[in-house]
N, C-alpha and C positions, 0 to 999 in steps of 0.2 A: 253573304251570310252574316248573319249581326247575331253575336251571343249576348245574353243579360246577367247580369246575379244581384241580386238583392241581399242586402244585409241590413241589420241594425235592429232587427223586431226582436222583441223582450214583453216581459211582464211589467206592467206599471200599475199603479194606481188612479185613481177616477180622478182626473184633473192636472195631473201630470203631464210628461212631455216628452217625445219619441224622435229618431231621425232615422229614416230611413233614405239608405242608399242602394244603388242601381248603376254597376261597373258597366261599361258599354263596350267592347271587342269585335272587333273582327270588321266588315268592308262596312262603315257607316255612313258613307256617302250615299247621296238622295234618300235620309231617312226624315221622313214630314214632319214625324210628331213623337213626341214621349209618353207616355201615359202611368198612370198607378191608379191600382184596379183593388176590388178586395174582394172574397167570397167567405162566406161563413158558411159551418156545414149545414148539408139542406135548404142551400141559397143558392141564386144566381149571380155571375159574376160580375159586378158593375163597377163603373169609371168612378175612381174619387177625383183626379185631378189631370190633366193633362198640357204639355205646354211644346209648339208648333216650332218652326227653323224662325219665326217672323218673331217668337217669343210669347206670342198671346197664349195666354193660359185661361183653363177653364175647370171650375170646379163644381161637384155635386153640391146639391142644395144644403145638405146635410154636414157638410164640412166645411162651407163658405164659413171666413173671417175666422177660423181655429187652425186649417191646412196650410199650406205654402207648399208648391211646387216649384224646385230652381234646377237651374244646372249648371257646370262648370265645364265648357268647352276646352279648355286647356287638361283637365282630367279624364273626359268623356265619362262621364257621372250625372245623374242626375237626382236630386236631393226632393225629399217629401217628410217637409218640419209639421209635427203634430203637435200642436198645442193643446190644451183644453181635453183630453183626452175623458171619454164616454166609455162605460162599458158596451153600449151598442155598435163600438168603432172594432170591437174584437172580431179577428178574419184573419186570414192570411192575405198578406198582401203583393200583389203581382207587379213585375215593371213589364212594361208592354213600350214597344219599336212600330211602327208605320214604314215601310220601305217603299219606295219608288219600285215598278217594277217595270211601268211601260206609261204612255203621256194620261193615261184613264186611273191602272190598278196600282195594286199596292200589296205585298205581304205583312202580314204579322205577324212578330218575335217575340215570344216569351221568357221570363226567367222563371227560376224555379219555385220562388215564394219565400215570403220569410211572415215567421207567425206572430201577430201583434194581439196579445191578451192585455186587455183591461178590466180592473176588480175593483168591485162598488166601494 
């Protein structure tokens, strides 16, 4: 089992700058990949960034060259630096786990959301 929490989301303003963290707990062995996710209400819940055990990271189009997704294996954290901050980046935003379950599947771990508002 792999627990998440997210922290760091706040209010800011339009062109400012956020960090959001992702505490990782519990059996993290054979987990693939990280991800940070975000929904807005009466949206679906889409990938903004995600980064793999090999390190390759991959970002929506939408947040290419303002995002950075890292992490600190030594803290089991994973970091999501907002730059350049949009009010259409306003969501709550999710940490998401990939787990090994067998040589094909995999489960998916949720944390509970932390809320990033940005104002024109």
């Amino acid at each position: 089992q792999v627990q998440l929490v997210e922290s760091g989301g706040g209010l800011v303003q339009a062109g400012g700058s956020l960090r959001l963290s992702c505490a990782v707990s519990g059996s993290i062995f054979s987990i693939l990949a990280m991800g940070w996710y975000r929904q807005a209400p009466g949206k679906q819940r889409d990938l903004v960034a995600s980064i793999t055990t090999y390190s390759t990271t991959n970002y929506a189009d939408s947040v290419k060259g303002r995002f950075t997704i890292s992490r600190d294996n030594a803290k089991n954290t994973v970091y999501l630096q907002m730059n350049s901050l949009k009010p259409e980046d306003t969501a709550v935003y999710y940490c998401n786990a990939q787990k090994r379950i067998s040589g094909l599947g995999y489960n998916d771990y949720w944390g509970q959301g932390t809320q990033v508002t940005v104002s024109p």
